[in-house]
C-alpha positions in Angstrom: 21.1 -4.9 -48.6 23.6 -6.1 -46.2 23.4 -8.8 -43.5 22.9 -6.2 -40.4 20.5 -3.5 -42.6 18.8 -6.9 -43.1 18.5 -8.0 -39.5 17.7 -4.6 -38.6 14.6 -4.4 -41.1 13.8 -8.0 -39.5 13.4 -6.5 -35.7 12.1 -3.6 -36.7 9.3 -6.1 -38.8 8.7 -8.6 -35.8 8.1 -5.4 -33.5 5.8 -3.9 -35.3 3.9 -7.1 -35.8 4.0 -8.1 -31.7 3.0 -4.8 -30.4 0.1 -4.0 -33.9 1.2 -0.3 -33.7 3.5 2.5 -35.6 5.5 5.4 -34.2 2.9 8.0 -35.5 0.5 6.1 -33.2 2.2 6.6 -29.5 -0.2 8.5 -27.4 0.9 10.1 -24.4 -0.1 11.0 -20.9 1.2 12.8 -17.8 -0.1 13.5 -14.8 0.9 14.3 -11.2 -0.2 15.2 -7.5 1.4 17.3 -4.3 0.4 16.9 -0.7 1.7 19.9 1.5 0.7 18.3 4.9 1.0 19.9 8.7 0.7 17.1 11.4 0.3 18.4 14.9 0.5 16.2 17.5 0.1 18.1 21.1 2.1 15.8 23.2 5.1 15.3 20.9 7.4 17.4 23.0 6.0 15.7 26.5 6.7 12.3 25.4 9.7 10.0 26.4 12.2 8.6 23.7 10.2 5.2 24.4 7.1 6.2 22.8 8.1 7.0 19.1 6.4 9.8 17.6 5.7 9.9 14.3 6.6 12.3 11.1 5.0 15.4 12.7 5.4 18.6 11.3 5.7 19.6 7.6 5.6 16.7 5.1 5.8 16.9 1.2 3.9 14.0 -0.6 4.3 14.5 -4.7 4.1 12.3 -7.7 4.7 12.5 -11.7 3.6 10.1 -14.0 4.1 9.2 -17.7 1.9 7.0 -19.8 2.7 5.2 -23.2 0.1 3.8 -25.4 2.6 2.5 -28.2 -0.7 0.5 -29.6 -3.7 -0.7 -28.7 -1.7 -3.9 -27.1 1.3 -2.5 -25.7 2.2 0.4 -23.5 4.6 1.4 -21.0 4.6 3.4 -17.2 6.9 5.6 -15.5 6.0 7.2 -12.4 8.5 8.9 -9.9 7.7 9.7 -6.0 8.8 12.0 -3.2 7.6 11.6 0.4 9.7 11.1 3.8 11.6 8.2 2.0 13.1 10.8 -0.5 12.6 10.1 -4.3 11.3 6.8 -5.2 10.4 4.9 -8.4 7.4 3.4 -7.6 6.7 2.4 -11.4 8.3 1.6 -14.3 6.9 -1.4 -16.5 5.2 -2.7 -19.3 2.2 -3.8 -20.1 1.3 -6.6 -23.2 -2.9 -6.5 -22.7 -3.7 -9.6 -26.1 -7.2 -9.7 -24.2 -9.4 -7.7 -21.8 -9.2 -10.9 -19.6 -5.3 -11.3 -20.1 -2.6 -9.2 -19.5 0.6 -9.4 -18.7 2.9 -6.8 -16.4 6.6 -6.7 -16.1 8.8 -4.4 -14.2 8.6 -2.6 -11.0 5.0 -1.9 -9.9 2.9 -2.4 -6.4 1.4 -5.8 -6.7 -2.5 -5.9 -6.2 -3.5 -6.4 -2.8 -6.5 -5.0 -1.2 -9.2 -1.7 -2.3 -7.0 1.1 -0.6 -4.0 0.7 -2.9 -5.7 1.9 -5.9 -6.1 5.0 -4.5 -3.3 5.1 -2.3 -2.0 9.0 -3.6 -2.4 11.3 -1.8 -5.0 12.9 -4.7 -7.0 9.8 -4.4 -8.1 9.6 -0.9 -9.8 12.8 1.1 -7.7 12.5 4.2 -4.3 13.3 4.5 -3.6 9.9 6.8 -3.9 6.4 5.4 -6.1 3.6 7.2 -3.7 2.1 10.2 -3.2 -1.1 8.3 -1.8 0.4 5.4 -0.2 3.2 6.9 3.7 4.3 6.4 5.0 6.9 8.6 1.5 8.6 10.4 1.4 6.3 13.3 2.2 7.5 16.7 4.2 4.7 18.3 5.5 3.7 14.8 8.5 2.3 15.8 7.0 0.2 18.3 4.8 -1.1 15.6 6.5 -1.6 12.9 4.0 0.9 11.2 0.6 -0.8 9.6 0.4 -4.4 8.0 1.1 -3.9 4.7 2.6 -0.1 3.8 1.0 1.3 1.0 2.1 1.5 -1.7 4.6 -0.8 -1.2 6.6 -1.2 -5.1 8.3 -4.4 -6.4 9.8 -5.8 -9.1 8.1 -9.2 -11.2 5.8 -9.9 -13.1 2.0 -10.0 -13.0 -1.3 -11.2 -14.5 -4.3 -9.4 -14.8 -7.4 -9.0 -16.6 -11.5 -8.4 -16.4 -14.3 -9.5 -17.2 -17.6 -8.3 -17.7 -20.5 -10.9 -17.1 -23.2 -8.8 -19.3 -23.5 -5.1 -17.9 -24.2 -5.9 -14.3 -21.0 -7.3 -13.0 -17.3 -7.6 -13.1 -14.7 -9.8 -12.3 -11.0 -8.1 -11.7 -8.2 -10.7 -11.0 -4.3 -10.7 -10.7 -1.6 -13.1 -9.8 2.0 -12.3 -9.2 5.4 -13.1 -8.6 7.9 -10.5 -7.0 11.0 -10.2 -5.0 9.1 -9.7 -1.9 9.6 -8.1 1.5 13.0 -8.6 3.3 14.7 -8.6 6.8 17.9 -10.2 7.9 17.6 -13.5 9.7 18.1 -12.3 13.1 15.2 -9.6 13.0 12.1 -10.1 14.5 9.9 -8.0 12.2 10.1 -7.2 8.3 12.6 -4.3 7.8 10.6 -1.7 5.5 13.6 0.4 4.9 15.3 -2.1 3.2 12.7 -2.4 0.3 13.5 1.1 -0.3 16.6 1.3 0.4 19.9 2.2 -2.3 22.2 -0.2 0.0 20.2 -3.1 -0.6 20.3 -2.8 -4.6 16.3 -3.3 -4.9 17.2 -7.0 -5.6 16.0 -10.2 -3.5 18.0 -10.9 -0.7 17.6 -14.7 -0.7 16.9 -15.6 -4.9 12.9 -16.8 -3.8 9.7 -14.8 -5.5 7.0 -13.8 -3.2 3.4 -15.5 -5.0 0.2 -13.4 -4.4 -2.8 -12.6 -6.0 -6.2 -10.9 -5.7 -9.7 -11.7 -6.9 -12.3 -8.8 -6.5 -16.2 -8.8 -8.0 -17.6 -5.5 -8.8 -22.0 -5.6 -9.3 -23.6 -2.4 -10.5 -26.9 -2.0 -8.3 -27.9 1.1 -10.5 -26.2 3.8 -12.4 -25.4 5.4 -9.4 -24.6 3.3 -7.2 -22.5 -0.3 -7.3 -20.7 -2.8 -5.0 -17.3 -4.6 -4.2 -16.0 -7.3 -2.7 -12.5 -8.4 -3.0 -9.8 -10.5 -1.5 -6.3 -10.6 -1.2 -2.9 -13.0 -0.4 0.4 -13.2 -0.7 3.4 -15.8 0.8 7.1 -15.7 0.6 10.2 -15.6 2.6 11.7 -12.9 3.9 15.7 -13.6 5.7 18.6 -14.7 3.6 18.4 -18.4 4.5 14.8 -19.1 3.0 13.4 -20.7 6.1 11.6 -17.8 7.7 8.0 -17.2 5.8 5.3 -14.6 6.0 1.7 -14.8 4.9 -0.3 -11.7 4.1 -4.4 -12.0 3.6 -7.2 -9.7 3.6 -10.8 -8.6 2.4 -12.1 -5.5 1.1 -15.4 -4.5 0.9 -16.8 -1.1 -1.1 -20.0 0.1 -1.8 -21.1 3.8 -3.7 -24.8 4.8 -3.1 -25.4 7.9 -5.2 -22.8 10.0 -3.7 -22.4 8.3 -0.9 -18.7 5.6 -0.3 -18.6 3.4 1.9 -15.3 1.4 2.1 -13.8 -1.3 5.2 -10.7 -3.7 5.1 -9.0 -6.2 6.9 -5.6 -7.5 6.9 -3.9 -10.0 8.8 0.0 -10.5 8.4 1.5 -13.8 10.1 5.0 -13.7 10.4 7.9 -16.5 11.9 11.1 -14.8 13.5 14.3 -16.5 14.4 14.5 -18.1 17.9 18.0 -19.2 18.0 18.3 -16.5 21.1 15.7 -17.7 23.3 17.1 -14.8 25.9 16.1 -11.8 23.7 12.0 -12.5 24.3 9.8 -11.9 26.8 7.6 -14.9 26.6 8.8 -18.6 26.5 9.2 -19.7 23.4 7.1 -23.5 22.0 9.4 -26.6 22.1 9.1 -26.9 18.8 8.2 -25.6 15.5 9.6 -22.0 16.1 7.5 -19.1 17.4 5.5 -16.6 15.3 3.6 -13.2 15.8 0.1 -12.3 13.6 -1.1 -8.8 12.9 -4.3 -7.7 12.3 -5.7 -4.0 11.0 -8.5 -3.2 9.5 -11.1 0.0 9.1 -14.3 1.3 8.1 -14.6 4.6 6.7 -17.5 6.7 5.1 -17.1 9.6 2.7 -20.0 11.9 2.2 -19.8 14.9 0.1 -22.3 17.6 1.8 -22.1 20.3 -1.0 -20.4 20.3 -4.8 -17.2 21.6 -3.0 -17.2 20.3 0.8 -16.8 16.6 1.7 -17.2 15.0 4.9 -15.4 11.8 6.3 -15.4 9.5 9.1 -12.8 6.6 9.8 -12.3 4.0 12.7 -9.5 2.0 12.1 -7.4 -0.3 14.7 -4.8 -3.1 14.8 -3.9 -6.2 16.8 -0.9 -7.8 17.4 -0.8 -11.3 18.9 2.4 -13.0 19.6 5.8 -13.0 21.7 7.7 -9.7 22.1 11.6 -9.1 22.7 12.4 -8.0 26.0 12.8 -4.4 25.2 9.3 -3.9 23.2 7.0 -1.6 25.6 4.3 -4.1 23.6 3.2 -7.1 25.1 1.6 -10.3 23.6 -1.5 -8.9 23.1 -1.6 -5.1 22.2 -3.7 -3.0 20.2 -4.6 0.4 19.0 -7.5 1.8 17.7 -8.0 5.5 16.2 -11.7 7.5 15.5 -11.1 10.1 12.8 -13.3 13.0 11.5 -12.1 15.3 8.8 -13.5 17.5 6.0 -12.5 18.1 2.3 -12.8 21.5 0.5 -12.7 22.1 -2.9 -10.5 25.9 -3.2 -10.2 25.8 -7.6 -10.7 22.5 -9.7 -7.7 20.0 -8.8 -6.9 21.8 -5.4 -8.0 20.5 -2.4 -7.9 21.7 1.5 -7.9 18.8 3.9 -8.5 19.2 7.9 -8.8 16.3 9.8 -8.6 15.2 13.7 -7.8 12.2 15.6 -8.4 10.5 18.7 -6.0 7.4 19.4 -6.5 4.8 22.2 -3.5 2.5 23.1 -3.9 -0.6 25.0 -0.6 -0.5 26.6 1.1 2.3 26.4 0.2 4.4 29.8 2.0 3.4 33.7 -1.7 1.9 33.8 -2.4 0.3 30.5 -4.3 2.3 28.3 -3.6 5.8 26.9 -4.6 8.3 24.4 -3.8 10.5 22.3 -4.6 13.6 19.7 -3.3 14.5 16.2 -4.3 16.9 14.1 -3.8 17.4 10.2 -4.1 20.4 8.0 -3.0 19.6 3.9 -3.1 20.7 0.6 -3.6 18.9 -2.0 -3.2 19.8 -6.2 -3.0 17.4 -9.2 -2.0 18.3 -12.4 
């Protein structure tokens, strides 16, 4: 045998070993899921270019996705998106689980932070907008905003740990720790540029060589066979500009409980970011003496999802968020603001994996009208299919 048949037969030997599996072995498993979405909002046309609607009309949510079980240890995920952003590739890694407790995730994947982002396709959740703090592109006043405080899903690449454990048959401990590039911005911007983590320009790479660290810790306790309870929390730190010396932090809670039929879910985030003061003449407020200056975000929601019959769900969510910090000049905010939102919305069942959603929503500014407050109405109308 020669010396590179040899070395062949070696790697193909220490493979098969690591990953405990053969070819004939591979399972497989694809699945996917289409939102057809109509937003209405009736004052679109009425408001002035400083209010910043948001992606009315027609908007196209899909997914595909590709499991690989190589063996009972190892297996591999593709998943490819389209949504407002274009096509994105929200997943591609590989798992190595050696223990229910320990596994070990490489590649591009959305970290684990908070309850919503498990379910955060469209097929997952029954209403066709996502809870404020999580939300990417449904906000009116978006712009102004900076959307929600962490936009789900929100796709990295790193490396994470995770594993669970069962304490008997009554309860469950889920964990994860992780390092990724993190969210970016240039070192003059006062807010985390989104775009940029999906942008082509930018090369998905980190802009300043530092990993974002975060991790989530979330107990699960089963009350009955029916019914069982959550409670979880969430963190992650890193910078953000070129430089290294501008820093965000990124906490939050979750809290879930299922009775019988009935979910009950509610969230908070709270985002604390620094910006770069080296032009004290672009803000609004007077910046500190020292130390730099810094804004904090809050959002959070309750929401309850009741099904009324086999094929019609109802759903109720209020959801809000709070800013607290300086402003540049030309931001309508000012160093308080906030928003909240009340919305109602049903879920019909048409055929097995179709879904109608209709939903409507009443929003409440604290800043936005000649007098301070104002609101506002949207309406949605989806389909939704998975396959």
């Amino acid at each position: 045998m020669s010396r590179k048949l040899l070395g062949a037969a070696m790697v193909a030997s220490a493979a098969v070993a690591l990953f405990g599996g053969r070819a004939a072995a591979v399972e497989r498993n694809f699945a996917g899921s289409a939102q057809f979405d109509y937003h209405f909002v009736p004052k679109a046309n009425t408001m002035s270019t400083e209010r910043q609607v948001p992606l009315d009309g027609f908007t196209t949510e899909a997914s595909l996705k590709a499991a690989i079980d190589i063996s009972d240890k190892f297996s591999a995920n593709v998943k490819m998106c389209f949504g407002c952003h274009g096509f994105e590739l929200p997943m591609a890694h590989f798992d190595y689980r050696i223990a229910d407790e320990l596994n070990f995730r490489v590649g591009r994947f959305s970290p684990a932070f908070g309850n919503f982002n498990l379910r955060h396709d469209p097929a997952n959740h029954r209403l066709s907008s996502k809870p404020l703090p999580y939300d990417m592109g449904r906000m009116l006043r978006m712009r102004e905003w900076n959307m929600g405080v962490l936009p789900s899903p929100f796709p990295d690449n790193g490396l994470e740990i995770n594993g669970t454990h069962w304490f008997g048959l009554s309860a469950q401990l889920d964990y994860a720790i992780y390092a990724v590039n993190g969210f970016r911005s240039d070192t003059s911007a006062q807010d985390l540029d989104w775009q940029a983590n999906r942008s082509r320009d930018s090369y998905y790479t980190d802009n300043n060589g530092r990993p974002t660290l975060g991790g989530r810790a979330a107990l699960t306790l089963k009350l009955s066979s029916t019914s069982d309870l959550t409670i979880g929390a969430s963190g992650m730190h890193g910078t953000f500009d070129p430089t290294n010396t501008l820093t965000y932090t990124i906490v939050g809670a979750d809290f879930a409980l299922r009775l019988n039929r009935t979910n009950i879910r509610a969230e908070w985030l709270a985002r604390r970011q620094e910006f770069d003061t080296s032009d004290p003449t672009i803000f609004r407020y007077r910046l500190p003496s020292s130390g730099g200056d810094f804004f904090v975000k809050h959002g959070a929601y309750v929401e309850i999802e009741q099904p009324l019959t086999p094929k019609i769900d109802l759903l109720a969510r209020v959801d809000g968020l709070y800013r607290k910090g300086n402003v540049v000049v030309a931001s309508p905010l000012r160093r308080q603001s906030a928003v909240s939102r009340l919305t109602l919305g049903m879920s019909f069942l048409l055929a097995p994996g179709y879904r109608v959603k209709v939903s409507g929503e009443m929003w409440d500014f604290s800043d936005a009208g000649p007098n301070g407050r104002h609101t506002d109405l949207g309406m949605h109308l989806g389909l939704v299919g998975t396959y």
